[in-house]
C-alpha positions as CSV (number, residue, x, y, z in Angstrom):
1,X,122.4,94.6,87.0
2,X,121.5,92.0,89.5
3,X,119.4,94.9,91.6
4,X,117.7,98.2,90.9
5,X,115.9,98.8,94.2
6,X,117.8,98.7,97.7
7,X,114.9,98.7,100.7
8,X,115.5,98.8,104.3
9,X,112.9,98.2,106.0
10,X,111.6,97.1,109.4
11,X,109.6,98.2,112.6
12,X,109.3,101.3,114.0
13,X,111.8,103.1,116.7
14,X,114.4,101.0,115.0
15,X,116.6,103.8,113.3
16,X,115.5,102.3,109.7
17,X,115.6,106.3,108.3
18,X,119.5,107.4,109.1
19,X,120.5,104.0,108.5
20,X,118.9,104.3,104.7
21,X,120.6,108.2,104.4
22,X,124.0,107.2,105.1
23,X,123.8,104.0,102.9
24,X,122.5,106.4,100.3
25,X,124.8,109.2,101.1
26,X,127.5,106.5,101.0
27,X,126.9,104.6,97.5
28,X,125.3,108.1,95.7
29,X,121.6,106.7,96.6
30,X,118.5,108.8,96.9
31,X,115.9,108.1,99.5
32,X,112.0,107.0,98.6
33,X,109.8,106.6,101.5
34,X,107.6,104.5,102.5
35,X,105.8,105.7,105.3
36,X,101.9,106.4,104.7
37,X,101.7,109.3,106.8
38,X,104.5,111.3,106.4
39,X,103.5,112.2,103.0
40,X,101.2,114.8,104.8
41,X,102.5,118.3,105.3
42,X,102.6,119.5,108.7
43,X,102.6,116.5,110.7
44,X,106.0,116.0,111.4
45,X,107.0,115.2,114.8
46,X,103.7,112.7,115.6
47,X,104.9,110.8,112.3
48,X,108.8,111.1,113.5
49,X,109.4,112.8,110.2
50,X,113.1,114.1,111.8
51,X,114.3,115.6,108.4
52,X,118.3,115.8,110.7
53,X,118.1,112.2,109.8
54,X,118.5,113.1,105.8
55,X,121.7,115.3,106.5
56,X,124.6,113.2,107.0
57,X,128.1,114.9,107.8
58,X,126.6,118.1,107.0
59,X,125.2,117.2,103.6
60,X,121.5,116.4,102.5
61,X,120.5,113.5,101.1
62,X,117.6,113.8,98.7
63,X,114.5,112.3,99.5
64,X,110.8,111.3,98.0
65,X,107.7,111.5,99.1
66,X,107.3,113.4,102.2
67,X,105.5,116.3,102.6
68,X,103.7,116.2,99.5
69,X,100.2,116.5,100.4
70,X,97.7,118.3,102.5
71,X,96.5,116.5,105.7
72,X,92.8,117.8,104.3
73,X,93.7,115.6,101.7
74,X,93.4,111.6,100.9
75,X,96.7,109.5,100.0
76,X,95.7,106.1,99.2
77,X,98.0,103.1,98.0
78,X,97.4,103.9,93.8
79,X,99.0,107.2,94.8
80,X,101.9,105.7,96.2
81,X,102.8,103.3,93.8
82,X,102.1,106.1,91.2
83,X,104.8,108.3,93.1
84,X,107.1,105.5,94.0
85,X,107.3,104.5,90.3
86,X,107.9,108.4,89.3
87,X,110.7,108.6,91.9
88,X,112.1,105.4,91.0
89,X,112.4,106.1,87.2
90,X,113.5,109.7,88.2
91,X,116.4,108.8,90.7
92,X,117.6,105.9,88.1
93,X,117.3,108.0,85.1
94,X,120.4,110.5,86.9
95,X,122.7,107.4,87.6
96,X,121.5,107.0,91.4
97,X,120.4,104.1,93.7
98,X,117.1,104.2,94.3
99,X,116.6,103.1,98.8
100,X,113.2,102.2,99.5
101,X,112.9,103.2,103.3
102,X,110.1,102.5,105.7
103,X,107.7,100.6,107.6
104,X,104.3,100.7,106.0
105,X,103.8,97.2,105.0
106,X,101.4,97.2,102.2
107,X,103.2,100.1,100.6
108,X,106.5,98.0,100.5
109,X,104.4,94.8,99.9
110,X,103.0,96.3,96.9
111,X,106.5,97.6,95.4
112,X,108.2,94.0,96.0
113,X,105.4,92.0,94.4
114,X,104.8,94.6,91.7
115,X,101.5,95.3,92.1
116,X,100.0,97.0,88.9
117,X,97.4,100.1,89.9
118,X,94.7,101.4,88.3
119,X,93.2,104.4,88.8
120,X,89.9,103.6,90.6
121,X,86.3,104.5,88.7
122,X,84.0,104.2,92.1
123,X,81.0,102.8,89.7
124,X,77.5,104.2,90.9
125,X,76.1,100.8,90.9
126,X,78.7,98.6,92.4
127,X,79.0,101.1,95.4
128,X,75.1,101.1,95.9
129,X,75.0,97.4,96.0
130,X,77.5,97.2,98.8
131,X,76.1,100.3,100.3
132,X,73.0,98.2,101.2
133,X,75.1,95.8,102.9
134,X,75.2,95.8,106.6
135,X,79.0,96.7,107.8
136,X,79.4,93.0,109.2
137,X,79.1,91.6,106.2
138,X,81.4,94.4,104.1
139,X,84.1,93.8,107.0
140,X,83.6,89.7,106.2
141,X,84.1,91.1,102.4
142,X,87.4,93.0,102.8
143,X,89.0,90.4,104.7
144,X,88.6,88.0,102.1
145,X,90.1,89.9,99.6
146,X,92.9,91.2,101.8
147,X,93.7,89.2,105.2
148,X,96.0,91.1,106.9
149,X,94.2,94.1,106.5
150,X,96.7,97.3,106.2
151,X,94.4,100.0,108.2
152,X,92.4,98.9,111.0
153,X,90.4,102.0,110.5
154,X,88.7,100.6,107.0
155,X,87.0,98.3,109.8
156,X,85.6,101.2,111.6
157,X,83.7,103.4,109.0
158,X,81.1,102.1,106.2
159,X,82.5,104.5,103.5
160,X,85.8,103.4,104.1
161,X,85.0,99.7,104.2
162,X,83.3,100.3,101.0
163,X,86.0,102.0,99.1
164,X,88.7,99.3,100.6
165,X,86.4,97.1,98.9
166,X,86.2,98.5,95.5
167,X,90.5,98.8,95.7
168,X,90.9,95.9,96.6
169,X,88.6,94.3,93.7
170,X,89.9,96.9,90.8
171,X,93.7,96.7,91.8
172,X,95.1,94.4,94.0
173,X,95.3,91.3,91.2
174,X,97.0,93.0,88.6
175,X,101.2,93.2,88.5
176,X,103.4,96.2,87.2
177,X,104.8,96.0,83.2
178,X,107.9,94.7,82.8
179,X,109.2,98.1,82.1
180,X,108.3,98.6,85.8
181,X,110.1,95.5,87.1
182,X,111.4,95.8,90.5
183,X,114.7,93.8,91.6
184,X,115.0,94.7,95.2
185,X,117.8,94.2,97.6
186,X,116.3,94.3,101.0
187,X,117.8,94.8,104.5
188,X,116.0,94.5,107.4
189,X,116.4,96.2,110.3
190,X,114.9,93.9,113.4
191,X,116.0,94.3,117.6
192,X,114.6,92.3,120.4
193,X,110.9,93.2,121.1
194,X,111.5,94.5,124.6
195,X,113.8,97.1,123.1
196,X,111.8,98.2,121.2
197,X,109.1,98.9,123.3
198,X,111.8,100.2,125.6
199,X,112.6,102.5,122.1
200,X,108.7,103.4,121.7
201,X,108.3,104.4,125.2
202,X,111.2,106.8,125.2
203,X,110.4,108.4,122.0
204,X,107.0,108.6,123.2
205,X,107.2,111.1,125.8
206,X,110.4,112.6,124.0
207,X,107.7,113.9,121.2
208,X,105.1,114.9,124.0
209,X,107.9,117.4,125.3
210,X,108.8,118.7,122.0
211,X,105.4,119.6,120.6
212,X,103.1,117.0,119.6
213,X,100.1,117.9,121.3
214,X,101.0,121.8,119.8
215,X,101.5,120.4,116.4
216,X,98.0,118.6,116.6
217,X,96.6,121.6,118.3
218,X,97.7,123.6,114.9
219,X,96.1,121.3,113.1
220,X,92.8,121.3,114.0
221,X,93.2,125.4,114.1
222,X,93.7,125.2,110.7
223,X,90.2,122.8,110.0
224,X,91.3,119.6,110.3
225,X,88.7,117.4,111.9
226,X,88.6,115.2,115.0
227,X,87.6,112.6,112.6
228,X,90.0,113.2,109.8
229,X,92.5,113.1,113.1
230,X,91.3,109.7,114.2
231,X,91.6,108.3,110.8
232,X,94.9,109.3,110.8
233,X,96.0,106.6,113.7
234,X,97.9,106.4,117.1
235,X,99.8,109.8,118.2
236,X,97.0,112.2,115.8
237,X,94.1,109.5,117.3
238,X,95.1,109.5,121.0
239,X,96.6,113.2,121.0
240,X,92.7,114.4,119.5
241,X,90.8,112.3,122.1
242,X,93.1,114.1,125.2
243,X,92.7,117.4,123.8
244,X,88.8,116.9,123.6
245,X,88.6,115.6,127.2
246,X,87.9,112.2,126.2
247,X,91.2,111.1,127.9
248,X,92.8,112.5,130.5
249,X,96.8,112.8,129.7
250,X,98.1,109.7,131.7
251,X,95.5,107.5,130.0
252,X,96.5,109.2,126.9
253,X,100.0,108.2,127.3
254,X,99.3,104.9,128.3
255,X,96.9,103.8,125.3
256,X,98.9,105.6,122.7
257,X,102.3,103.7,124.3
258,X,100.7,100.2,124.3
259,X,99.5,100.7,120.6
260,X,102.3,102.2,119.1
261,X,103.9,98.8,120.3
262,X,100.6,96.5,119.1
263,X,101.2,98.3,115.8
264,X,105.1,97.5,115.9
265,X,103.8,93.7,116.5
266,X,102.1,94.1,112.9
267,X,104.5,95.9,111.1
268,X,106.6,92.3,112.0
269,X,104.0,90.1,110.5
270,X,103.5,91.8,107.4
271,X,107.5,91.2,107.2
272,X,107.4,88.1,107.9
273,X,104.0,87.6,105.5
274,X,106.6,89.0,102.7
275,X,109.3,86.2,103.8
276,X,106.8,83.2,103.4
277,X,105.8,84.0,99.9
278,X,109.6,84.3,99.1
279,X,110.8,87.7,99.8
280,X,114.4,87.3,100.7
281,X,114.8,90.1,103.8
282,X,118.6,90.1,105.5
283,X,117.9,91.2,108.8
284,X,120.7,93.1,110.6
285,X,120.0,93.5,114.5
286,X,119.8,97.3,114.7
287,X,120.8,100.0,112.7
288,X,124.2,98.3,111.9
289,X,125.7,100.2,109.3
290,X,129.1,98.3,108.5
291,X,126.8,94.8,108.4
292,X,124.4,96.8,106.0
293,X,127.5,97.8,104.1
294,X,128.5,94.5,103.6
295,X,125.7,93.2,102.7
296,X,125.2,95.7,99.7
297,X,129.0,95.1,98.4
298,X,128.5,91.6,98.4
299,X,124.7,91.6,96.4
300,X,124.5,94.6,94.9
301,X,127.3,94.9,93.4
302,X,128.6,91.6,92.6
């Protein structure tokens, strides 16, 4: 077969998630996520984790990694690949099409290029030496080896600048065994950027009415850390700093709204990153699922 990997990807606030369940529901497809957060358990409506959007016409469509993990917890990109490649094989093995769904761009990036993963052996004296290193010069590091940096937040911490590092040098040149070669067919799911912030917006405050700020509330009731929360990015970030008093709620609102949309910006580039170094993406303007249709008769099954 031509394929063995359909992905839909694209920005957020797009409708990439039902889109991908009733293309699997209608070809017999599973779904595999790619979303970095909504592997953790109990954050569900700050990472738009709707699980309605699996059920389509009354029946479940089975999905992959979500929910797997405590927030307490670290999921990292070895883990992903490592769960992506045991889901793949998995939802193959029965006969099904695998539908890599999401937005997290180094995650997809490193499923499309067939990035090989080792697990990581932190060595005592490599992390020493670049524990002496002042956290200018370990950000100057890390860019090198990765440019468009996936998580801002390695930039912010010298722990977590220093194990970026150590990934990056370990993993990040090695490619999967041809037993693990991926052929993808990928749709991309793309709309005008003022829609989309129009999109963000509106889902914005629809998730602050239905129990974001509870949900992070529980989860700092049930130990998770402020900083654990601000490592965790934009709605768990934001949402912490309000319910400290570090923001009031309109300034809350208003920071979390304008980067939800800065992040939507580089969700975009690392698309069109994956474009220039020959990824072939078909963009469909919105969730269009007769054009997606179409576009998986005439590929994937030709």
């Amino acid at each position: 077969m031509r394929y063995n990997l359909i992905t839909i990807l694209g920005p957020t606030a797009v409708g990439k998630t039902f889109l991908g369940s009733s293309l699997a529901d209608r070809f017999g497809g599973e779904i595999i996520s790619a979303d970095s957060r909504q592997v953790y358990r109990g954050m569900d409506i700050g990472t738009g984790k709707d699980l309605n959007d699996y059920i389509i016409d009354g029946k479940p469509v089975p999905h992959h990694i979500i929910d797997i993990i405590d927030p307490k917890d670290e999921f990292n990109l070895f883990l992903f690949n490592r769960s992506f490649y045991d889901s793949f094989s998995d939802v193959s093995s029965r006969g099904k099409i695998p539908f890599l769904v999401g937005g997290t761009g180094l995650y997809l990036h490193s499923v499309l290029k067939g990035y090989k993963l080792n697990p990581v052996e932190f060595e005592k004296e490599r992390y020493s030496e670049l524990d002496e290193m002042r956290i200018e010069e370990l950000t100057g590091i890390l860019k090198n080896l990765n440019p468009p940096l996936h998580n801002t937040t390695d930039l912010l911490i010298k722990e977590r600048i220093i194990r970026a590092i150590m990934i990056e040098e370990k993993s990040m040149s090695k490619y999967a065994d041809e037993k693990e070669k991926i052929s993808a067919l990928v749709i991309g799911v793309k709309l005008e950027r003022e829609e989309i912030k129009k999109r963000i917006t509106a889902r914005l405050r629809m998730r602050l009415e239905n129990g974001m700020i509870d949900e992070v509330k529980k989860l700092i009731e049930v130990g998770i850390s402020i900083e654990r929360l601000e490592l965790f990015g934009l709605e768990y970030k934001f949402t912490a700093r309000y319910l400290t008093g570090a923001l009031n709620y309109n300034d809350m609102f208003q920071k979390l709204n304008s980067a939800i949309h800065a992040f939507a910006k580089r969700q975009m580039t690392w698309f069109r990153k994956m474009e220039k170094e020959g990824i072939k993406i078909n963009w469909i303007e919105g969730p269009d699922f007769k054009q997606a249709e179409e576009i998986i008769n005439g590929n994937y099954f030709s």
